[in-house]
Structures are given as structure tokens and as C-alpha cells.
N, C-alpha and C positions, 0 to 999 in steps of 0.2 A: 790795622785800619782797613786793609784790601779786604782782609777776611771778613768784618764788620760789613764793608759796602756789597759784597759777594752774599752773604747770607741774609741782606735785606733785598736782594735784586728776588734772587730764588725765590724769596718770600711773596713779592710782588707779580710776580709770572705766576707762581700758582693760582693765588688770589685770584687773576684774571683770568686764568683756565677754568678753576670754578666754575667764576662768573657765565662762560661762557658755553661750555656743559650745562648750566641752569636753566639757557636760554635756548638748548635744541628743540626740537623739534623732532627728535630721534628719540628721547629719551622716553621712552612711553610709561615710566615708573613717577615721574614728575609732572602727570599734566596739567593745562591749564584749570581751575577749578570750575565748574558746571555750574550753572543759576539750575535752581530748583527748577524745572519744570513746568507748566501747565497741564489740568488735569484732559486728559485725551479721551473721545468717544468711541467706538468701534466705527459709524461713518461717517463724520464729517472728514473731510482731507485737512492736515496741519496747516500753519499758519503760514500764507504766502512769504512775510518776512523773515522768518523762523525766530523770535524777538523771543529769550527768554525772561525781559526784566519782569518780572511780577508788580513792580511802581508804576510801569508804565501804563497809562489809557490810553494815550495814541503815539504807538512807538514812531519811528524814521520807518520807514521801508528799508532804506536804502537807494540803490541808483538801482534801477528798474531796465535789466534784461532783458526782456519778454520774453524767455524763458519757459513754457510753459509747465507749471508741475499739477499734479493731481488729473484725474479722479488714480493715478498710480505713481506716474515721477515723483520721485520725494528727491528736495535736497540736500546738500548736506547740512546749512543750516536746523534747516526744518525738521530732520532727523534727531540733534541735536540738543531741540525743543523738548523732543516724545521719549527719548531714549533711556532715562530712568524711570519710568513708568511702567510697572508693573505685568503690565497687557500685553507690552512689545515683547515679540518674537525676532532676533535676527537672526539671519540666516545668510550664508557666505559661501559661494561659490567659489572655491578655490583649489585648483588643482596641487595634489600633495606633493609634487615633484617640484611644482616651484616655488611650493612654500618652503622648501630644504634653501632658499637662496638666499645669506644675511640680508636684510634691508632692502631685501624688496620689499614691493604690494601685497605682494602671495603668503610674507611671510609676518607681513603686519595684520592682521583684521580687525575687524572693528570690535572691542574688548565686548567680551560675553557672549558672541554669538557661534552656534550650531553650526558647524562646517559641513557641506556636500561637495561632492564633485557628482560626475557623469554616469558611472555606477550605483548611485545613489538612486535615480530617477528613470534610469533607461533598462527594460525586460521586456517582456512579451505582451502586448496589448491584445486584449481580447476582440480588440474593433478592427487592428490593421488585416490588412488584405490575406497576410500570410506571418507565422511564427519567426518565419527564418527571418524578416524584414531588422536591419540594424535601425535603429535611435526610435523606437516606438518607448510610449510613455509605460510603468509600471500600472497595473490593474489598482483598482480603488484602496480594496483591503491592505495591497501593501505600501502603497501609500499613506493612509489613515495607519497602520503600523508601523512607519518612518515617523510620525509626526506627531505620534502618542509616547515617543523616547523626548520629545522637547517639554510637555504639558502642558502644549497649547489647546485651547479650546476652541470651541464656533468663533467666542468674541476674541478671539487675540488678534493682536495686529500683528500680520506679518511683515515685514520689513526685507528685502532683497539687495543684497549688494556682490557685485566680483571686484576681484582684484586688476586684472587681466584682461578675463573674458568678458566681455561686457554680454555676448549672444549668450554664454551658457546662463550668466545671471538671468538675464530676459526668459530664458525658456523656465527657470525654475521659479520664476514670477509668475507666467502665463500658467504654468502646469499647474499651481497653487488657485487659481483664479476660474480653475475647471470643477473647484471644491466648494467653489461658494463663500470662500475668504478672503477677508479684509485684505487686500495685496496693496505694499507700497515696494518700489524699485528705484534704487540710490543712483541721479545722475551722478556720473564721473567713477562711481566704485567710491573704493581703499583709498586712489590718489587725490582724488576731492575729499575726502574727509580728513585725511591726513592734512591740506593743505586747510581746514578748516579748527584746525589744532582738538580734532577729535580724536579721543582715546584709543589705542589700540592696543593688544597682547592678547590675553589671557581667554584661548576658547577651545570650543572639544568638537570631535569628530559625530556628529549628528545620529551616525547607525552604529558606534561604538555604545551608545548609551543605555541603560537599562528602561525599558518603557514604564512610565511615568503615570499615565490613566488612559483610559479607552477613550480614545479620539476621532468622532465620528465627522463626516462631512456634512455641513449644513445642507447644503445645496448642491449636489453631484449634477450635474448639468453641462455635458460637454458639447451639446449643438448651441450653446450661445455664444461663446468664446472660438471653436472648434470647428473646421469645416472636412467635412468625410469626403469623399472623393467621389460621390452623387451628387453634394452640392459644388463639386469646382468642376463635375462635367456640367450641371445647371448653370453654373456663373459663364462660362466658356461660350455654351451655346446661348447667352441672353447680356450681350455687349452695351445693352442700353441701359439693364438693370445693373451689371456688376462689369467690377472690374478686378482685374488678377494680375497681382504686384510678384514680380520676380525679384528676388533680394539678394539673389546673388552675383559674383562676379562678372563682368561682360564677357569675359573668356567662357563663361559656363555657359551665361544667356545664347553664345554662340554657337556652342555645341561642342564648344572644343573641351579636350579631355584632358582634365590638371588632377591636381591633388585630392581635390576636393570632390573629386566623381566619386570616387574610393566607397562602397558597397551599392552604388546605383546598378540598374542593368543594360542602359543605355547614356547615351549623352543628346544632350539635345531642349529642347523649351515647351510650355506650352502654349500654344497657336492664341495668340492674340494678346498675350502676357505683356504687360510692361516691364523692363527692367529699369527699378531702382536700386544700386544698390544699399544692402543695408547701410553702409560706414559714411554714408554721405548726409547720416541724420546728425553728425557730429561732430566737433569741431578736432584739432588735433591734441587736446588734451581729454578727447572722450567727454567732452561734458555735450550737453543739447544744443542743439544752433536754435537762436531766437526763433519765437514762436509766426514771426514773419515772415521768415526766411524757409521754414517748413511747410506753410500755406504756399508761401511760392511753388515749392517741390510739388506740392500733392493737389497745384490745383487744379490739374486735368481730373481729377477724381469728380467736380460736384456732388451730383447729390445720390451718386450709387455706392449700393454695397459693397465690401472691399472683401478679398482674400487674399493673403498676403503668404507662399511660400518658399523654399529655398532648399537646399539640399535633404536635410532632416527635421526641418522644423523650430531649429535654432534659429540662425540668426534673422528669420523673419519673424522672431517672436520679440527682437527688438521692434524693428518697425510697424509691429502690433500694440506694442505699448504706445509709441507714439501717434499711431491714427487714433488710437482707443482715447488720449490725452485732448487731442483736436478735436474729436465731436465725431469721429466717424461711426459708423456700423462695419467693426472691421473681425475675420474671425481669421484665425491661423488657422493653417494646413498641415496639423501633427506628423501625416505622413510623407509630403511634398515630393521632391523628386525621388529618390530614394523608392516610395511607394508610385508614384506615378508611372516609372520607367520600369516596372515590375509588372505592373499593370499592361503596360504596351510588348513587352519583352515577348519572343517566343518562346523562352522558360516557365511563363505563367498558363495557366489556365482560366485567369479572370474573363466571367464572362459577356463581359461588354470591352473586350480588349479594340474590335471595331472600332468604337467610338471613341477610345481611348487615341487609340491609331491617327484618326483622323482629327483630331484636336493636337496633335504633336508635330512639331517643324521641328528640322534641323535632327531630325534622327537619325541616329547610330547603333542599333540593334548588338546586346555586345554577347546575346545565345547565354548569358549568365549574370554572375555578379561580379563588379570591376572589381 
């Protein structure tokens, strides 16, 4: 009889292990099933709600965030919506060292998409100041030859998400956005999609792949997104017309020397710069702080121009998405300090280094690169 009540107990514990294994959220081989979709255009932006039901005429919204998303923030709803559809391209920033980590973000993505990291996107730009400059963007051609291994076309929709790093995603949203493509960029990453019981596993290393069709850029137009360092000496010296957003750390705003100097040629700001920093556009799960709470931040801005940059270019390319979301006229500074402090350095040769000089506070001339 012990044995009888013993072999039905075991019996019952599993049962409920099962049960309960059935209901992770870890399990990425069991997920929840997917409503069909709606059918997706190349521009309108998804549906505020992100409502898959196809019955529905006038879905719930839901409780309303203000949140802003679109003409680039997608979220993970909304993602969701678009994600078997044909057109979508994702693409996932994820550095491969911590994707080696079980169960993290890094090592979850969001099933099917094209992995990059930072080598992927970062060479020798034909525009910046000098060859030797670190985090300048890759030239067109290899670019449109990165993105001719996905077989995406003019019409695809791209779709951006990190794990992580939410600036690297930003920047390989903005870089995309210099092409004249459809760009959407996933608030919260991996860990918002995850927590939206979105699929993840199965995806491939983006420059691993064999190229797929000639992938030309619609629109190559980098002074509309893009500000070259003619237009952030113009913005500097016209305080009425523009305004130039520093996005990085207060220790850096200050001139002081951290980690994050690491290839500039000096330490230091530029003269008249606001510092916001970037991380203060989000709340502490990475998602967007309401779209109220944003206007608060930015409303010294009115109604001028905005440049927005930071050490290389990254993480002011988050807070590029978000002016670009609000309505601004906002363009990032590809080469930012990094380039700026190269410019001023007496290593360079630039010749407008004067006017560089005298637009820069807080300098620390470092005769090279940190």
C-alpha cells in the first residue's frame, strides 16, 4: 500500500512539473500562438494598440501610456502585429560575448532575425575628418553589401532591436535611416518582447550570410538625418536657430576623463551645449518615459533645430529617435566628440581648428588619442 500511495504521489509531482514547464516563459520551443497578422505598408507606422484580432472593428486600446511610438519607436505589441509579414526585416544588435550567457537577453533574440554587432557597421567613412577616427560609419557600398546577405529591398521594413545595448540598437536604426529605409526601433529590446510573450531562438549572424540580391539604397541622403561638423560649428555659432544636445555623462559634460574618453583627443564639451543625458529618456526597465514626461525634458528646445551628440555617435542616436518621435527637426552628429576633439587637438591639421578651439570649454588637449 506505501508503495501504491508513493507511485501515485511521483505521479502527481510530475504532472504538475509538466504543468508548469508548459507555462514558462523560458521555453522559447512552446510559445504562445500568434493571431495572424495584418497586412503592413512600407509607410504608415503600426497600429497604436498593436491589436492582432482580425474580428475586431474597434479593438480596447488598452490603458494608455503616452508613450510615444512612431514615425520610428515600435513596440513590442506593435511589433507583434507586423512580425509574420513578409517585408519585415529584423535585425538585432547583440554583442556575441553575451550572447554565450544561458538566459539572458543577449542570448535570447527575437526568433528570425539578422544579428550585428559593432564591427558590423563601424570602418572608415569617407566624410569624417580623418581615417584613423574610431566609430565612424561604414561607406555606402558596404553597407548596401551587408544588407544585400538579408534580401531586403527599398520596400522592407526594417525593424531594430538590442538586447543590452539599447545606444548600439539606436545607432544601427539611425545608420539605416541615412539609407532612406523604412526604420522601426523596439522600445525596451529583447526584455520587452520577452515580457510580451514574443518568440525568441532561432537566428543568424547577418555578415556570416551569403548575399542574397543587389541591395541598392533608396535615398542615400546623409545631411537629413546627419550633421557634419560645418553644420555643429553653424548650430554653435546661431543659439537662436539651434540647439546642441550633449548626451553624454555629467562627468564627461565636465571634462573630466572616464572610460568613455577612450579614442577622443581631448576631454572637454562643446560651448554652449546642453547636457541631457541620454539614459534619462527611460525608465529603469529601458522602456520610454511617457510622452509628457519627455516634453517636460526637451521643452527648453521650442521651436529650433536640434543636434544631438555624444562620444561616437551612439548613444545620441537614442535621443535622436526620440526628438525625431516628438516632432523635432533633429539630426545626429556621426562624428561627435570623438571627431570634434580631433578637430581641436594639436595632432590635427583641421583647418578651421581656430574655430573649433573657441567653441570648446572645459579643454584638456591630450597631443594624441586617449
Amino acid at each position: 500500500m506505501k508503495r501504491i500511495i508513493s507511485v501515485m504521489l511521483i505521479a502527481i509531482m510530475i504532472t504538475a512539473l509538466a504543468a508548469g514547464c508548459d507555462n514558462s516563459q523560458s521555453d522559447q520551443t512552446q510559445p504562445s500562438p500568434t493571431p495572424t497578422p495584418p497586412p503592413v505598408s512600407p509607410s504608415p507606422t503600426p497600429s497604436a494598440n498593436g491589436s492582432t484580432d482580425p474580428d475586431s472593428t474597434d479593438p480596447d486600446p488598452g490603458p494608455d501610456t503616452g508613450t510615444p511610438t512612431g514615425p520610428i519607436m515600435i513596440s513590442a505589441a506593435e511589433l507583434s502585429a507586423i512580425i509574420n509579414d513578409d517585408n519585415v526585416i529584423l535585425i538585432g544588435a547583440i554583442n556575441p560575448t553575451a550572447a554565450l550567457v544561458p538566459f539572458s537577453n543577449a542570448s535570447n533574440p527575437v526568433r528570425g532575425s539578422f544579428l550585428v554587432w559593432n564591427d558590423d557597421f563601424y570602418g572608415s567613412c569617407p566624410e569624417a575628418l580623418s581615417p584613423n577616427l574610431a566609430n565612424s560609419r561604414i561607406p555606402l557600398h558596404d553597407m548596401e553589401t551587408l544588407l544585400s546577405k538579408s534580401g531586403a529591398t527599398a520596400d522592407s521594413i526594417f525593424v531594430v532591436y538590442a538586447s543590452d545595448a539599447q545606444a548600439v540598437g539606436a545607432r544601427v536604426a539611425w545608420h539605416l535611416s541615412l539609407l532612406g529605409l523604412n526604420v522601426r526601433f523596439l522600445d525596451g529590446g529583447v526584455a520587452a518582447w520577452r515580457a510580451n510573450n514574443g518568440r525568441t531562438g532561432s537566428s543568424r549572424r547577418l555578415n556570416d550570410q551569403s548575399v542574397k540580391n543587389d541591395f541598392k539604397a533608396p535615398n542615400y541622403d546623409p545631411s537629413i538625418n546627419n550633421a557634419s561638423i560645418d553644420v555643429v560649428i553653424e548650430a554653435l555659432q546661431n543659439p537662436s536657430e539651434w540647439v546642441v544636445i550633449d548626451t553624454r555623462s555629467p562627468e564627461e559634460y565636465n571634462g573630466d576623463r572616464v572610460s568613455q574618453s577612450s579614442n577622443a583627443y581631448g576631454t572637454g564639451r562643446m560651448k554652449g551645449a546642453v547636457n541631457i543625458n541620454w539614459v534619462r529618456n527611460y525608465n529603469s526597465d529601458e522602456l520610454l518615459l511617457p510622452e509628457a514626461e519627455l516634453r517636460e525634458l526637451y521643452n527648453f528646445i521650442g521651436d529650433r533645430k536640434v543636434i544631438t551628440y555624444c562620444q561616437g555617435g551612439v548613444r545620441s542616436s537614442y535621443a535622436w529617435i526620440v526628438l525625431k518621435d516628438l516632432g523635432f527637426d533633429v539630426r545626429n552628429y556621426d562624428g561627435s566628440w570623438i571627431e570634434w576633439s580631433y578637430a581641436a587637438s594639436s595632432f590635427s591639421d583641421y583647418q578651421n581648428k581656430d574655430v573649433v578651439l573657441s567653441l570648446t570649454e572645459s579643454w584638456s588637449d591630450n597631443n594624441g588619442k586617449i
